[in-house]
SEVEX-51325 format. One record per residue (C-alpha): residue in one letter; x negated, y negated, z negated; residue number from 1. Coordinates in pm, 1 decimal. Each point is the difference from the previous one (the first is absolute). Layout:
BEGIN
{resn: A&X: X&Y: Y&Z: Z&resi: NUM}
...
% end
This chain:
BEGIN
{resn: X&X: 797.3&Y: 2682.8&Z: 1609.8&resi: 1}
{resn: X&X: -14.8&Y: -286.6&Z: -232.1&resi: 2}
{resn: X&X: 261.8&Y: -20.0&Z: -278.1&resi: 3}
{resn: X&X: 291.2&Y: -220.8&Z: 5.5&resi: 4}
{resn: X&X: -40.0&Y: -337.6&Z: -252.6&resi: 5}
{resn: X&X: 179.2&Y: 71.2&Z: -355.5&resi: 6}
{resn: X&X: 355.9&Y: -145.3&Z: -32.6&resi: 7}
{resn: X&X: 52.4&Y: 184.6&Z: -294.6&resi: 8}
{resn: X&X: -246.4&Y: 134.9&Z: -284.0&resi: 9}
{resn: X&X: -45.2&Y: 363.1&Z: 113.5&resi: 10}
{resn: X&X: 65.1&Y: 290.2&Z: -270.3&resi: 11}
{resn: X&X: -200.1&Y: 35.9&Z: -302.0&resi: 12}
{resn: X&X: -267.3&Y: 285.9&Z: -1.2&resi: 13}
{resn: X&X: -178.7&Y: 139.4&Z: -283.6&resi: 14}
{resn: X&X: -349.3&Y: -129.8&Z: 32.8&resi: 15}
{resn: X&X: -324.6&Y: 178.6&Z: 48.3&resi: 16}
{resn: X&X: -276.5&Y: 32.7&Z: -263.2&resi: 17}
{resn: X&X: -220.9&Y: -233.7&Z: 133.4&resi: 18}
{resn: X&X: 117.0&Y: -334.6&Z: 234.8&resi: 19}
{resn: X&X: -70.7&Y: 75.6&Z: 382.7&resi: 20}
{resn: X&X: -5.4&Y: -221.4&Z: 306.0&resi: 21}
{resn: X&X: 106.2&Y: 157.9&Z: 335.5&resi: 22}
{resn: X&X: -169.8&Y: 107.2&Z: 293.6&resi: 23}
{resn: X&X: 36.5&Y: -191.3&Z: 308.5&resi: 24}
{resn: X&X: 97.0&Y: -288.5&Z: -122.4&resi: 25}
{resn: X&X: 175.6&Y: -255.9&Z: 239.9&resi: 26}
{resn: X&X: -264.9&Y: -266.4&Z: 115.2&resi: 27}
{resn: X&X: 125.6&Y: -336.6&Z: 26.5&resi: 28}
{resn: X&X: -5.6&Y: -138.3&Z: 334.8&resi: 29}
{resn: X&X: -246.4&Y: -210.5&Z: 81.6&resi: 30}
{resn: X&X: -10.5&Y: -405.0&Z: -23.0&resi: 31}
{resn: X&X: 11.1&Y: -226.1&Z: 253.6&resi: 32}
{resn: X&X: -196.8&Y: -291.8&Z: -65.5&resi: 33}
{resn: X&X: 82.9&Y: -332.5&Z: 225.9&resi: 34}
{resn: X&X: -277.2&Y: -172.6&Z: 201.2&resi: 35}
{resn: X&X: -181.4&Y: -263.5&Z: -244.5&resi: 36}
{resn: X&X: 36.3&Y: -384.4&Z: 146.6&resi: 37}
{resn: X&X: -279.3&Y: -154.0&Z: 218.6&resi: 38}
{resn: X&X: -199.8&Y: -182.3&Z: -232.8&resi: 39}
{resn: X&X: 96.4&Y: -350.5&Z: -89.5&resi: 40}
{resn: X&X: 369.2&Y: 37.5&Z: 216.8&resi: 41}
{resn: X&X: 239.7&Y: -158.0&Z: -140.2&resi: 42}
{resn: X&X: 193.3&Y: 120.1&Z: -309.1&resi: 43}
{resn: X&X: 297.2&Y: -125.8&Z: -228.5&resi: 44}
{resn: X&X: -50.2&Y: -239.3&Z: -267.3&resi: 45}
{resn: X&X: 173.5&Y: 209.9&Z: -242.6&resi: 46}
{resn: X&X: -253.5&Y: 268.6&Z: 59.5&resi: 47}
{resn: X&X: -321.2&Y: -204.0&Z: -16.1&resi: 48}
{resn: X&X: 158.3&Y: -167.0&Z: -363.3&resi: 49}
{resn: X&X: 19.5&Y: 349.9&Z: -152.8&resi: 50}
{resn: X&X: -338.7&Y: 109.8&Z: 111.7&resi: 51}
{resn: X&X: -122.3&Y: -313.4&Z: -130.1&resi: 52}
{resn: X&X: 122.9&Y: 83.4&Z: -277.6&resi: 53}
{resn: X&X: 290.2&Y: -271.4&Z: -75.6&resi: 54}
{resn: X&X: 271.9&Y: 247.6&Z: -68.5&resi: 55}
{resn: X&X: 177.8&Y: 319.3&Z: 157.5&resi: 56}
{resn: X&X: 183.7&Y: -49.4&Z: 347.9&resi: 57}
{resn: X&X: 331.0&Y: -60.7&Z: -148.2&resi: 58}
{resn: X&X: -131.8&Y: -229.6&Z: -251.5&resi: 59}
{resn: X&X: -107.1&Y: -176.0&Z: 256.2&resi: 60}
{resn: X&X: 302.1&Y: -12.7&Z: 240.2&resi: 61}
{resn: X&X: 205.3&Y: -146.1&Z: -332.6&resi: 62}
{resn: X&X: -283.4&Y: -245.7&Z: -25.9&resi: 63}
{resn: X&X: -3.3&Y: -78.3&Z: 383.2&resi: 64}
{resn: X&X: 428.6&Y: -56.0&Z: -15.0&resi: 65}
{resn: X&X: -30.8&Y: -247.5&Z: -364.6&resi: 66}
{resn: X&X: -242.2&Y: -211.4&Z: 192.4&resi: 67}
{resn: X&X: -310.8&Y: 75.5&Z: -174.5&resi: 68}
{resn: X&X: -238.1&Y: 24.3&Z: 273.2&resi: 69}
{resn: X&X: -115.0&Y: -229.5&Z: 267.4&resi: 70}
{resn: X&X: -268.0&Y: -14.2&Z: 331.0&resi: 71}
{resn: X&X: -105.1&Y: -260.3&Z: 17.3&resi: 72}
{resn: X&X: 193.0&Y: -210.3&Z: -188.9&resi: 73}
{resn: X&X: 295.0&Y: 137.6&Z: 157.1&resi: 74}
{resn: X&X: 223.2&Y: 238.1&Z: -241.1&resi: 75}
{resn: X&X: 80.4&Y: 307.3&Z: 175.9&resi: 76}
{resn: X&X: 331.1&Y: 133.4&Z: 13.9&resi: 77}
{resn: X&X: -69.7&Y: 377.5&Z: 162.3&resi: 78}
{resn: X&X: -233.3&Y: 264.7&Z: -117.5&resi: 79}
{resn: X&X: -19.7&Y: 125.7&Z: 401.9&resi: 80}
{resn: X&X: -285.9&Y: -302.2&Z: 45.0&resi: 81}
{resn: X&X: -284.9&Y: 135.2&Z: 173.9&resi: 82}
{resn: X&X: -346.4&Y: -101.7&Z: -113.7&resi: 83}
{resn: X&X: -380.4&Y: 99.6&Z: 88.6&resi: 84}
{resn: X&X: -71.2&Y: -107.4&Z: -337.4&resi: 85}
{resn: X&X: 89.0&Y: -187.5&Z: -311.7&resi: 86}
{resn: X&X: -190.2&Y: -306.8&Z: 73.6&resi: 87}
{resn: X&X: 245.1&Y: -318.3&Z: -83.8&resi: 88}
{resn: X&X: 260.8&Y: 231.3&Z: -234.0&resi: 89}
{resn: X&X: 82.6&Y: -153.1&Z: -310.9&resi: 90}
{resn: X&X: 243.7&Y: 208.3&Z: -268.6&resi: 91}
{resn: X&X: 136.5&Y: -225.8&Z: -244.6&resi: 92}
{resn: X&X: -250.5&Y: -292.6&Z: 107.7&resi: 93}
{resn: X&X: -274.6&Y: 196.2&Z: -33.7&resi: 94}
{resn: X&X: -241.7&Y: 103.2&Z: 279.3&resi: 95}
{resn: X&X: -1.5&Y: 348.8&Z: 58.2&resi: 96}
{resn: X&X: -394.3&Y: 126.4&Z: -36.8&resi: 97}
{resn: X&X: -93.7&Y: 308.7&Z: 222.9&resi: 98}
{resn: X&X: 62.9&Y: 326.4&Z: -109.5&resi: 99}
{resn: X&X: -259.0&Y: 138.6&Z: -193.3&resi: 100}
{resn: X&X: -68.3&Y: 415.8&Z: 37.1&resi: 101}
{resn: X&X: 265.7&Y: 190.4&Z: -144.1&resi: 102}
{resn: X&X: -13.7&Y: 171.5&Z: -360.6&resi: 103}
{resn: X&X: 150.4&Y: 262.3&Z: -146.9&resi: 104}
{resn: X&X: 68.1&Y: 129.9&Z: -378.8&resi: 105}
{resn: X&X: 117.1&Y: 283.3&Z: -223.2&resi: 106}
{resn: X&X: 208.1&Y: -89.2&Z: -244.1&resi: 107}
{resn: X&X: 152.6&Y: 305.3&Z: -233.6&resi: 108}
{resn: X&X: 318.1&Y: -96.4&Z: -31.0&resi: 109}
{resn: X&X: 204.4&Y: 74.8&Z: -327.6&resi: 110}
{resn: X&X: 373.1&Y: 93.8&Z: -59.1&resi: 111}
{resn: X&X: 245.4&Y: -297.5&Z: -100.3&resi: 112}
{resn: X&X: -153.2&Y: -270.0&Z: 248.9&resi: 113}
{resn: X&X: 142.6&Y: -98.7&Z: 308.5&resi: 114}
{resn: X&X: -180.6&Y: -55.7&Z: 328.5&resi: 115}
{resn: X&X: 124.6&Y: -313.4&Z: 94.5&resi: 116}
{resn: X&X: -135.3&Y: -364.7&Z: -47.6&resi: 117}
{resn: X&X: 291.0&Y: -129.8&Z: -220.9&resi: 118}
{resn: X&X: 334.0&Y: 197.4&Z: -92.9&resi: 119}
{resn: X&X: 334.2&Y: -230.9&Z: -102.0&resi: 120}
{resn: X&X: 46.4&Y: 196.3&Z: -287.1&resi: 121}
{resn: X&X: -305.9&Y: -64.1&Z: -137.2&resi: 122}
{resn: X&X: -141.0&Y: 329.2&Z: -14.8&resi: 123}
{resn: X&X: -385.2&Y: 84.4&Z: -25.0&resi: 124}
{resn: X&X: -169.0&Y: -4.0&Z: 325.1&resi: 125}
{resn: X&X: -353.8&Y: 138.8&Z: 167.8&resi: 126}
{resn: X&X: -90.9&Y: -415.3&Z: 28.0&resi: 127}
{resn: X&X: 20.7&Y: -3.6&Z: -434.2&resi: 128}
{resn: X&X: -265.2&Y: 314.8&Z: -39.1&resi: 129}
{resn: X&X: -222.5&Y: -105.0&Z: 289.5&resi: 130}
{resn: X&X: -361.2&Y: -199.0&Z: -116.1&resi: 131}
{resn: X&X: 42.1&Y: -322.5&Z: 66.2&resi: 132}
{resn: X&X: -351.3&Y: -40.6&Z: 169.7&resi: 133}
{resn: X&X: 138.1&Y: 220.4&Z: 260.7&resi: 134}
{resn: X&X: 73.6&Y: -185.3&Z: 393.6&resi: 135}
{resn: X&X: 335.3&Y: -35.0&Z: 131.9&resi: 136}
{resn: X&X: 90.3&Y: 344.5&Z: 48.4&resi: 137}
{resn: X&X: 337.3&Y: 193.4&Z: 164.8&resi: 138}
{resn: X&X: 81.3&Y: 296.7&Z: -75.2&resi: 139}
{resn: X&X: -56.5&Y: 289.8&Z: 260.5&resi: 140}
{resn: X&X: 389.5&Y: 184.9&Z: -41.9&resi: 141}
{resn: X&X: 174.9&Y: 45.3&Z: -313.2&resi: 142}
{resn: X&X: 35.3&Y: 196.8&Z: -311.7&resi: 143}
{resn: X&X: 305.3&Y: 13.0&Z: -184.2&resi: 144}
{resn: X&X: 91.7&Y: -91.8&Z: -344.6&resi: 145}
{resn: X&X: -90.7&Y: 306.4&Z: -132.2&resi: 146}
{resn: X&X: -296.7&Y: 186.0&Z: 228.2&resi: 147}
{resn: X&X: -321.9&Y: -67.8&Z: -60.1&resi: 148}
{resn: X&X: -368.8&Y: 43.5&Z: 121.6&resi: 149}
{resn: X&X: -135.7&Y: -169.5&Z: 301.4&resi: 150}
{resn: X&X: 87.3&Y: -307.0&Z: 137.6&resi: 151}
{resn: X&X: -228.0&Y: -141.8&Z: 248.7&resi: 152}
{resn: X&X: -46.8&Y: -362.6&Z: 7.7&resi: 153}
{resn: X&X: -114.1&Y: -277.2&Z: 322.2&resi: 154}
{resn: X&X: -70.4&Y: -317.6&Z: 85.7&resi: 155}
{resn: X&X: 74.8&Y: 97.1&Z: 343.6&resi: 156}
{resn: X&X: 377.2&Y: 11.9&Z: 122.5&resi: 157}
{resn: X&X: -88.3&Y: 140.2&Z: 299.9&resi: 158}
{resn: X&X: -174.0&Y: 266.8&Z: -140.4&resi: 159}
{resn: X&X: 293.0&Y: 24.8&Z: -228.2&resi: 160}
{resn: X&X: 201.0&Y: 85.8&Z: 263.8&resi: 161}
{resn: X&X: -235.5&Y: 242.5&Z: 209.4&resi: 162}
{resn: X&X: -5.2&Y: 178.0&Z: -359.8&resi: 163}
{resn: X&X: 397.9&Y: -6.0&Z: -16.9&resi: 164}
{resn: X&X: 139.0&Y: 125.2&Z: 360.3&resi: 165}
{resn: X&X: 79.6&Y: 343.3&Z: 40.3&resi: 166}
{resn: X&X: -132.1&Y: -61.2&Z: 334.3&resi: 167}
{resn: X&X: -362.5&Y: 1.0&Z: -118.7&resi: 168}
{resn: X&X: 56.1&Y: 356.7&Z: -231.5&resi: 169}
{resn: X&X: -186.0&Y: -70.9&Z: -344.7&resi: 170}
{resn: X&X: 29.0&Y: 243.5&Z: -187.4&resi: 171}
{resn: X&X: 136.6&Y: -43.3&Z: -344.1&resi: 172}
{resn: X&X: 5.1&Y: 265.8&Z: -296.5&resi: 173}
{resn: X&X: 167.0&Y: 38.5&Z: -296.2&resi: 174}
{resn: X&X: 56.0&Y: 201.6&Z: -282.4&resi: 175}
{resn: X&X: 319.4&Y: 68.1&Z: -180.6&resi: 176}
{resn: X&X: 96.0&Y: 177.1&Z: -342.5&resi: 177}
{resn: X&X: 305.0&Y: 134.6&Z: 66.9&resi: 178}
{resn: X&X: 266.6&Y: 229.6&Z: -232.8&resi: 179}
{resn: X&X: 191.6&Y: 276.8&Z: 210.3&resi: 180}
{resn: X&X: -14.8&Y: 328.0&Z: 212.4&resi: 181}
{resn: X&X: -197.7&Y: -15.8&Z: 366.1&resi: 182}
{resn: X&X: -181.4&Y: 188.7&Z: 191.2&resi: 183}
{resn: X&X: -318.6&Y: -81.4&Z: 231.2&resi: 184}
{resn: X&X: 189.4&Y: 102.0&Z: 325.0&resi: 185}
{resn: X&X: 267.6&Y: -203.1&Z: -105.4&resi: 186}
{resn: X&X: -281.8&Y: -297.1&Z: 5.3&resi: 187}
{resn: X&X: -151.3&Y: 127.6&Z: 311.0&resi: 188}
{resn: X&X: 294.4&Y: -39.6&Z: 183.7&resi: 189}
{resn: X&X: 4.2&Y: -381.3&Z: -26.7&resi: 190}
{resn: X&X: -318.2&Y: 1.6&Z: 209.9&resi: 191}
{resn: X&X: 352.3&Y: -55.7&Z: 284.2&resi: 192}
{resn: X&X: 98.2&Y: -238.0&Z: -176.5&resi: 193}
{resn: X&X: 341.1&Y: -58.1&Z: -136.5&resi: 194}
{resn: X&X: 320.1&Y: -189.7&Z: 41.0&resi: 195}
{resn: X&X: 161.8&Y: -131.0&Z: -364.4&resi: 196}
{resn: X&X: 327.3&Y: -196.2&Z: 12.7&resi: 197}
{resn: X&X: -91.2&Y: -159.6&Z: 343.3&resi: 198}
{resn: X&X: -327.9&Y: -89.0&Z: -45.8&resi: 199}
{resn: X&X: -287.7&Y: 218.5&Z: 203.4&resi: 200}
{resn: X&X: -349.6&Y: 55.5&Z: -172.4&resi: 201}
{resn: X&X: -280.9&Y: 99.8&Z: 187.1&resi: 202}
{resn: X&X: -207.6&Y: 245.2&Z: -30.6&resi: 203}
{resn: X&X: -124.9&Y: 136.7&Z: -371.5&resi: 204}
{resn: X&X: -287.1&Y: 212.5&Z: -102.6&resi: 205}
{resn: X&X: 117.6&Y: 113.4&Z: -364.5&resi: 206}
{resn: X&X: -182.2&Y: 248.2&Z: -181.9&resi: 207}
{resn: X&X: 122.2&Y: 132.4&Z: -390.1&resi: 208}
{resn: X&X: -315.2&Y: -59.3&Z: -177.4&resi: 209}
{resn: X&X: 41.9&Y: 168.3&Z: -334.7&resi: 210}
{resn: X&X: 364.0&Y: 87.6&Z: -231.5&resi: 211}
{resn: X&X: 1.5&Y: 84.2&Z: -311.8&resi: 212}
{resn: X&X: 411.1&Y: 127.8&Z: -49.9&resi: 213}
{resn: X&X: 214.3&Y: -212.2&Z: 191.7&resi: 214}
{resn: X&X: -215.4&Y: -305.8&Z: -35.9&resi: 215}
{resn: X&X: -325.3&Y: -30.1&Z: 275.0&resi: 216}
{resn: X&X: -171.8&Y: -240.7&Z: 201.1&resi: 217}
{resn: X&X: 66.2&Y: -46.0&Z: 377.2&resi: 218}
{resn: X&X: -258.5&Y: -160.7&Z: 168.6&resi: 219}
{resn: X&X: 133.8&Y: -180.6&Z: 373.4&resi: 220}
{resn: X&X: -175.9&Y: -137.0&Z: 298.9&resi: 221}
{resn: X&X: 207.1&Y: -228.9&Z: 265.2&resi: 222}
{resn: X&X: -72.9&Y: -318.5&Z: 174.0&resi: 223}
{resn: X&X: 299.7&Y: -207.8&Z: 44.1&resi: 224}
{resn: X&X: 69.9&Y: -50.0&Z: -365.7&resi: 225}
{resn: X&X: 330.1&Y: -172.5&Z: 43.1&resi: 226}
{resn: X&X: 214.8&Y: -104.8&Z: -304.5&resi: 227}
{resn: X&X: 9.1&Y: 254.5&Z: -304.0&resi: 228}
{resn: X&X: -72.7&Y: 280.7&Z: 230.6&resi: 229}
{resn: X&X: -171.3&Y: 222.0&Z: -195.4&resi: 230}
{resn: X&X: 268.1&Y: -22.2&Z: -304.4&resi: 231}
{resn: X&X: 276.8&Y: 46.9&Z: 294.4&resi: 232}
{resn: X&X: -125.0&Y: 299.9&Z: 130.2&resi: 233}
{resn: X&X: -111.7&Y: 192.3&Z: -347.6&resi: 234}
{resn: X&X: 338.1&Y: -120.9&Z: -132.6&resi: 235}
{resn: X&X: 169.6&Y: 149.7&Z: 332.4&resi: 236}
{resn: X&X: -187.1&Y: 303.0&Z: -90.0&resi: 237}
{resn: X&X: 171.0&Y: 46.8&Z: -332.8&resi: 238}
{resn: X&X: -315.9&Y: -158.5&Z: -210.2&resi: 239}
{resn: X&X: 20.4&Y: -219.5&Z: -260.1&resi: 240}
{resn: X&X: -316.4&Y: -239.6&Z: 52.7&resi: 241}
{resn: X&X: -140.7&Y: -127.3&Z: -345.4&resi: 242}
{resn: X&X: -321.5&Y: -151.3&Z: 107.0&resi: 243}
{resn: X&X: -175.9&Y: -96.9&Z: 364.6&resi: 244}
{resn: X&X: -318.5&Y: -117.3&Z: 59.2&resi: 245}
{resn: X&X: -130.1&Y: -107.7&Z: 333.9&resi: 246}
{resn: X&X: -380.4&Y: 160.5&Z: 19.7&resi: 247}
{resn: X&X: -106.2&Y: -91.6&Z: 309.3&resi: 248}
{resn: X&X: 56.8&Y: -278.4&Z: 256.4&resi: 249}
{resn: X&X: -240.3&Y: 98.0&Z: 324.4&resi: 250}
{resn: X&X: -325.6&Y: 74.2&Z: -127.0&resi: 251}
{resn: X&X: 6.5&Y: -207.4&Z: -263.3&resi: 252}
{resn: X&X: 88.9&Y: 264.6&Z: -325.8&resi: 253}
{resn: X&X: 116.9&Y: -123.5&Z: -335.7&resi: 254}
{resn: X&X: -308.4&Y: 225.2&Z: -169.8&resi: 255}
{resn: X&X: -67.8&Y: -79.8&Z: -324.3&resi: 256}
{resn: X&X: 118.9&Y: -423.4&Z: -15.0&resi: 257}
{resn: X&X: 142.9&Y: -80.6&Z: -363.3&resi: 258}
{resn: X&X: 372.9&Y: -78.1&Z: 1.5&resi: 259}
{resn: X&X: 22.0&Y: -362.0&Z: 94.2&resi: 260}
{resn: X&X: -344.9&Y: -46.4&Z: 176.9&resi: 261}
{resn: X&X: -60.9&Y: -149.8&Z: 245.1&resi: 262}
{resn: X&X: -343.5&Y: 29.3&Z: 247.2&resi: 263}
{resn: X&X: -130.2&Y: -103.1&Z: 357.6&resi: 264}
{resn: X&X: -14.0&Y: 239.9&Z: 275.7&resi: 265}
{resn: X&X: -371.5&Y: -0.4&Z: 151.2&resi: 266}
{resn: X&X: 41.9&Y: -252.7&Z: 314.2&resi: 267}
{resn: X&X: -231.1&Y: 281.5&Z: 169.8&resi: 268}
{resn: X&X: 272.0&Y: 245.2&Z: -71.3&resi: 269}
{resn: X&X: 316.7&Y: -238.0&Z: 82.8&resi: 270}
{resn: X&X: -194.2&Y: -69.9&Z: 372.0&resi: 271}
{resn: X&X: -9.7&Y: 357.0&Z: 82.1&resi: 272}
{resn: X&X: 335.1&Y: 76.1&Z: -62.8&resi: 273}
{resn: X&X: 99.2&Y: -264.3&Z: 174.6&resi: 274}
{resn: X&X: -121.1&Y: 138.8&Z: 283.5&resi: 275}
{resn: X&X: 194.7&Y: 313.6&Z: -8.4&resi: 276}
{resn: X&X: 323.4&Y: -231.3&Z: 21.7&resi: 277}
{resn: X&X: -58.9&Y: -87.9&Z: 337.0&resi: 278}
% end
């Protein structure tokens, strides 16, 4: 009988020698993965702009309601149009070329930058370290203010997307430094997940890596990645989280990439995975 999801962090327990990971594990269920589309049926415009490359869906559905884009000649006023293609799409006045194959990049992020295109406050963002050879790329989710490692890049916003829902389960992993007492069943147990102040969090595979005192390293597996949710649930677990780096996004691995690099994955390598999405 499965345990019951944490509502509250469950009593500390002097930890073993060495850091252990259950037997019997919980699987996570498995995905279901919709039907694709027939082949050139219809789709909406919004969709086809972001795997062309224009800008994310939302981006695009602020563009659609200020009036920047037309068919010909026309200026849209709904981002529910249906098109085959983007033959006769202009964004700004400009024609809208077809999309070319999508591309994807590492990028080590560092601390103290902001993953955003422009902040009001004028704070440092990913745009002001990138090369500035590098496409028109959106960022594939977030990292905060002050977690670093990998942040994947695309000119695709559909595969944006397909990277981002829950729906598809990527697998993202971090690792924290964190200062406090906690033991590895204590992190096994959020393989149930756990419910903090309202907000449910899937399933976690967290595993104490090393500790040295009360400070270690926690190392944590999940695949929605919603909003701060690794620094929620450590910090719900009495930990005080003094650095995070995301080391994994899928199978593409930080490795070795200098602090502020950036590099291209292999198109090879992007079209297979791709094809586990679907």
């Amino acid at each position: 009988m499965s345990k019951p999801p944490l509502s509250r962090p469950p009593g500390q327990k002097p930890p073993g020698d060495r850091p252990r990971r259950g037997p019997g594990r919980s699987a996570a269920p498995p995905r279901t993965v919709a039907a694709p589309k027939p082949k050139g049926a219809p789709e909406r415009i919004a969709k086809l702009l972001a795997r062309a490359g224009i800008a994310s869906r939302r981006e695009i559905e602020r563009m659609i309601a200020e009036g920047r884009i037309a068919l010909n000649g026309t200026v849209l006023d709904t981002p529910a149009t249906l098109l085959t293609s983007l033959h006769g799409v202009t964004v700004d006045g400009n024609e809208v070329k077809a999309p070319a194959p999508a591309r994807l990049f590492r990028f080590h992020k560092p601390t103290a930058l902001l993953t955003t295109e422009r902040d009001p406050k004028g704070r440092p963002t990913i745009y002001d370290k990138l090369p500035k050879d590098l496409p028109r790329v959106m960022p594939v989710g977030r990292l905060d203010l002050n977690t670093e490692g990998l942040l994947l890049l695309t000119t695709d916003g559909e595969l944006k997307r397909q990277l981002e829902l829950p729906s598809t389960g990527v697998e993202r992993t971090y690792r924290a430094r964190v200062f406090g007492s906690v033991s590895q069943e204590q992190l096994e147990d959020l393989i149930h997940g756990v419910e903090i102040e309202g907000v449910r969090y899937g399933s976690i595979d967290a595993n104490l890596e090393r500790r040295t005192g009360r400070n270690g390293w926690v190392e944590m597996r999940l695949t929605e990645g919603k909003n701060r949710e690794v620094r929620r649930v450590l910090e719900f677990l009495g930990l005080q989280v003094s650095r995070l780096i995301r080391t994994s996004y899928g199978p593409f691995a930080l490795e070795d990439l200098p602090v502020g690099a950036v590099d291209e994955i292999r198109q090879h390598d992007l079209v297979v995975f791709r094809k586990t999405l679907k």
